[in-house]
C-alpha positions as CSV (number, residue, x, y, z in Angstrom):
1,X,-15.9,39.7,94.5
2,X,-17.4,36.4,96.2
3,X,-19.8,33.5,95.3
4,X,-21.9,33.2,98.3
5,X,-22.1,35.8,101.6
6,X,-20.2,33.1,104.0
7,X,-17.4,33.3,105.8
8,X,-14.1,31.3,104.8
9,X,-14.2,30.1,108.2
10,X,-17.9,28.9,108.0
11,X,-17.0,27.3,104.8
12,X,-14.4,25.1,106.1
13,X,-12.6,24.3,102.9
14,X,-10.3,21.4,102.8
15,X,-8.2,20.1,100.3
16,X,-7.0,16.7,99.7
17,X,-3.6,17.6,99.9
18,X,-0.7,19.9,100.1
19,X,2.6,19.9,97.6
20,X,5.8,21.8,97.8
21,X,7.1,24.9,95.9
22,X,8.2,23.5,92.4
23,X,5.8,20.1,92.6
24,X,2.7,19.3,90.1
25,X,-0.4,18.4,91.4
26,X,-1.8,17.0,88.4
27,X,-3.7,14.7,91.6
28,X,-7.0,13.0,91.0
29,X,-7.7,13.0,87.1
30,X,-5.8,16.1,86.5
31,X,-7.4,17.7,89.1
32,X,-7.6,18.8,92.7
33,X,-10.2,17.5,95.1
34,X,-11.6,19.9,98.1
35,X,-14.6,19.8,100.2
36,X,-16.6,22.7,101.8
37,X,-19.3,22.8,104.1
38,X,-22.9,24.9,103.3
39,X,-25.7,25.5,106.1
40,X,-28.5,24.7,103.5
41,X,-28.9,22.5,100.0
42,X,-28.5,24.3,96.3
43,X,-31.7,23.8,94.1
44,X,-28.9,24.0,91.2
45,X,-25.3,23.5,91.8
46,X,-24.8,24.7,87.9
47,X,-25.4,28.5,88.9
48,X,-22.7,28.4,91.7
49,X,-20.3,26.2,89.2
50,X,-20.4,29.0,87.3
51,X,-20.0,31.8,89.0
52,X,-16.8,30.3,90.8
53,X,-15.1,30.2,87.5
54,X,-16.0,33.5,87.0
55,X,-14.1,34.8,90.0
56,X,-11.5,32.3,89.7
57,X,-7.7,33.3,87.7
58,X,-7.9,31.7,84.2
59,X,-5.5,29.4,85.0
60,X,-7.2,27.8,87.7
61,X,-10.9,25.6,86.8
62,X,-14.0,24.3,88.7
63,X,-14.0,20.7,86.1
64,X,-17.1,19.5,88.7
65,X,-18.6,20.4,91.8
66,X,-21.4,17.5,93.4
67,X,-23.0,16.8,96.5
68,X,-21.3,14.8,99.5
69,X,-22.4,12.6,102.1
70,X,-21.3,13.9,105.4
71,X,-18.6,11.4,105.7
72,X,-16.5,12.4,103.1
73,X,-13.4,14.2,103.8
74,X,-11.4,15.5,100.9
75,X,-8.2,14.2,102.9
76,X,-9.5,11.6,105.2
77,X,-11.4,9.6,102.8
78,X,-8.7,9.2,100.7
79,X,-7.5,5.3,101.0
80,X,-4.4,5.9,98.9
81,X,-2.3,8.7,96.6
82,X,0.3,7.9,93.7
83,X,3.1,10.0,93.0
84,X,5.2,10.1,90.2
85,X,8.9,11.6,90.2
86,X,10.7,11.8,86.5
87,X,14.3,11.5,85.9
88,X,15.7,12.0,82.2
89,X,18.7,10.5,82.2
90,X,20.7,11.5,79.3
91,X,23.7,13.7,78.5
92,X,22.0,16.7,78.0
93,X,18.3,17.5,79.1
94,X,15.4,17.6,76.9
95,X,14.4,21.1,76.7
96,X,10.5,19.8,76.9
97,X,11.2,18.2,80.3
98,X,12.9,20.7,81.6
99,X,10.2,21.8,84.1
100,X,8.3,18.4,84.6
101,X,11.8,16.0,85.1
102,X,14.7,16.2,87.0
103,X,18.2,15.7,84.9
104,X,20.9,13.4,85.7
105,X,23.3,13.5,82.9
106,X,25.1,10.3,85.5
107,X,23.8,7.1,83.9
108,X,21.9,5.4,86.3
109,X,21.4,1.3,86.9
110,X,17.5,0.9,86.4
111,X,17.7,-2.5,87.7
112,X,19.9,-2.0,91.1
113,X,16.9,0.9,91.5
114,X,14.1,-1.6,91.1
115,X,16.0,-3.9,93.8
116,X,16.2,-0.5,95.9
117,X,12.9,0.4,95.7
118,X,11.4,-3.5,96.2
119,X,12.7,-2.4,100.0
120,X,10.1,0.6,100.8
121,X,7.5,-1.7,99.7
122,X,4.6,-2.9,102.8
123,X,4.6,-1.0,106.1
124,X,7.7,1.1,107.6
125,X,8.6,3.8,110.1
126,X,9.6,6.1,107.9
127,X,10.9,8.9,110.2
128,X,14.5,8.4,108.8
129,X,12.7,9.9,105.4
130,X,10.7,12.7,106.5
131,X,12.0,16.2,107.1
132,X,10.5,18.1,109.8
133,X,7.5,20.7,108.9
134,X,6.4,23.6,111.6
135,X,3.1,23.9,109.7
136,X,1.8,20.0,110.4
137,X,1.1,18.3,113.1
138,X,2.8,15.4,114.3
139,X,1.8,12.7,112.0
140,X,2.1,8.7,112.9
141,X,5.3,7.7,110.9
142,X,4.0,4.6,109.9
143,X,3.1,4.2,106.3
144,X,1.9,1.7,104.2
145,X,3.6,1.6,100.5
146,X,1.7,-0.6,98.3
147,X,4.0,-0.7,95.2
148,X,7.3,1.3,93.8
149,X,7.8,0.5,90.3
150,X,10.7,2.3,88.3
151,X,9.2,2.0,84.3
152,X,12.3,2.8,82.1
153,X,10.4,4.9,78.8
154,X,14.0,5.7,76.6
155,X,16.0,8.5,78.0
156,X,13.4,9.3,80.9
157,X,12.7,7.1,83.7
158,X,9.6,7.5,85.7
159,X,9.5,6.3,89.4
160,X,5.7,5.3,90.5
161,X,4.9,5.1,94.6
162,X,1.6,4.3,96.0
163,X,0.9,4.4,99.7
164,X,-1.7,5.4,102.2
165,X,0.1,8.4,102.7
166,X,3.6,10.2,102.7
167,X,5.2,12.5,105.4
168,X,6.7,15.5,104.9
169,X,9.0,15.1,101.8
170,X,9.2,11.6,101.9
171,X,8.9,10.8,98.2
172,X,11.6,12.8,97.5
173,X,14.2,12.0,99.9
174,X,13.2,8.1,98.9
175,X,13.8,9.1,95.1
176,X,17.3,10.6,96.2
177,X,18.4,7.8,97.8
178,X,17.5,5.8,94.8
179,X,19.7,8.1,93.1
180,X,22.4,7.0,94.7
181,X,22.0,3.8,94.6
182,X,21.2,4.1,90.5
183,X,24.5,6.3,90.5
184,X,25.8,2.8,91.9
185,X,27.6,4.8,94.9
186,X,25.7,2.7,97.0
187,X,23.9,-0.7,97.3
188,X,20.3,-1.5,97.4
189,X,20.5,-3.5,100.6
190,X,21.3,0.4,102.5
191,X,17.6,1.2,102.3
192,X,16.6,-1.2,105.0
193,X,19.5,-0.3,107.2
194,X,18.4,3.3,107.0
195,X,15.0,2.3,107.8
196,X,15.8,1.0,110.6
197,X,17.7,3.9,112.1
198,X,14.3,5.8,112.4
199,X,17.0,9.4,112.0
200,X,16.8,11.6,109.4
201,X,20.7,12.0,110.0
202,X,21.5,8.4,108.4
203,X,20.0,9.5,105.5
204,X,21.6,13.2,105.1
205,X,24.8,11.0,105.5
206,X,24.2,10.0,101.9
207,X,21.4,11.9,100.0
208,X,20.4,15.1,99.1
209,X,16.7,15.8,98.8
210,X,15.6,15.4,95.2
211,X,14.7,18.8,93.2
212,X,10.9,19.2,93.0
213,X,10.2,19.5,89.5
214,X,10.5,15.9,88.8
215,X,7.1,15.0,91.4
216,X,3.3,14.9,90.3
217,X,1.0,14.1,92.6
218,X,-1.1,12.1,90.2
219,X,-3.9,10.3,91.7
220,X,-5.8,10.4,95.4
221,X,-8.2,7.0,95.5
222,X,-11.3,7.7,97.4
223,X,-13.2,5.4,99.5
224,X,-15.9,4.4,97.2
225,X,-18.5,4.5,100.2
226,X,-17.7,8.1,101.4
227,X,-18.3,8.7,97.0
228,X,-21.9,7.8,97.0
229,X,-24.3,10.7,96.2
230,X,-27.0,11.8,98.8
231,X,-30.3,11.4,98.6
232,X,-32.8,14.6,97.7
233,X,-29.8,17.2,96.1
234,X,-29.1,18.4,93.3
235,X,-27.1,16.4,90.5
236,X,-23.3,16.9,90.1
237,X,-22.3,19.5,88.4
238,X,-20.0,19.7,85.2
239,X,-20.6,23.1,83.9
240,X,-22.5,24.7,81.3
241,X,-22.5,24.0,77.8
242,X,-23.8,27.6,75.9
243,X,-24.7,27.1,72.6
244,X,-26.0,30.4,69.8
245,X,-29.8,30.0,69.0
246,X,-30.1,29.9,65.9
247,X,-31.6,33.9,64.4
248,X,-34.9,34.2,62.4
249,X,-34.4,36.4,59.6
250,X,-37.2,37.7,57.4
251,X,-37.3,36.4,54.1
252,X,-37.8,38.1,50.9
């Protein structure tokens, strides 16, 4: 079954991004972001709203669907993304965490992995934390990270990074090497020395990667001016609400 009698490749759908086995995407409001591309204008977005989650899983939603101007780009337009990685840090794991936190039953230093992440903060080559992918392209290294904050909430501890975008894997080899460092095997001044190195090696020296479960992609910020609405479509969409009418019985 289909929505519409076009081609996937005439569609063109893009998402905004891409996660690994075992990571959330609860990414922009709860939500993924996509764009497609249509050869004509809907008189009523509603009717296609619907009939996509009608062919869609039940675990998967349509929450809106709108108009774009044509320089949006569900990935290119996107000034910014926030991940979040959770650690519970306790003796024994929280069987409600279980699949959204990573356990370290080690007691980690909160503080020497707020000095840590201080270091990843502005802009950085950060080849030496990005393991190599044959399905991307060769992206520019050079990423700007506008805040790390590590926000102790009791046993869990839940590690915050916003940049204008992350290589392949990079939150989570940062996370392990903060790891470390919170397992105080090694000192916060090693994550501009490994930095600088630019090789993947130095870092395999002393972290593993960090098990997905504990990363969310929570948020992608949009350019505001790609966000404005077109003029002479249809209004954005946010599904049907069906409501009983209400039934005329004879009285007697």
């Amino acid at each position: 079954m289909q929505a519409t009698k076009l081609e996937r490749k005439d569609l063109s759908l893009v998402g905004a991004s891409r996660t690994d086995k075992g990571v959330h995407a609860w990414g922009q409001f709860s939500f993924q972001v996509a764009h497609f591309v249509t050869p004509f204008n809907y008189d009523s977005i509603d009717s296609i709203h619907a009939a996509l989650n009608g062919l869609l899983p039940s675990d998967i939603r349509v929450r809106e669907i709108s108009p774009a101007v044509p320089e949006f780009h569900a990935r290119f337009s996107a000034k910014s993304k926030i991940y979040h990685y959770k650690i519970y840090n306790d003796t024994f794991m929280d069987p409600f965490q279980r699949h959204y936190a990573y356990h370290s039953a080690h007691k980690l230093n909160p503080a020497a992995m707020k000095e840590a992440a201080k270091y990843f903060i502005g802009k950085h080559d950060f080849s030496a934390f990005a393991n190599a992918s044959q399905k991307e392209r060769v992206r520019d290294p050079v990423k700007n990270i506008f805040r790390f904050d590590v926000i102790e909430m009791g046993a869990l501890l839940q590690l915050e990074v916003e940049g204008s975008g992350f290589l392949y894997r990079q939150v989570r080899n940062m996370v392990s090497l903060l790891l470390q460092i919170g397992r105080e095997a090694l000192p916060p001044y090693i994550v501009p020395m490994i930095l600088a190195t630019r090789d993947r090696r130095e870092l395999a020296k002393y972290a593993m990667f960090a098990p997905p479960q504990g990363l969310s992609l929570v948020t992608v910020k949009y350019n505001e001016e790609h966000l404005r609405l077109p003029s002479g479509c249809s209004t954005t969409s946010f599904g049907r609400h069906y409501t009983i009418g209400s039934c005329k019985l004879p009285l007697y």
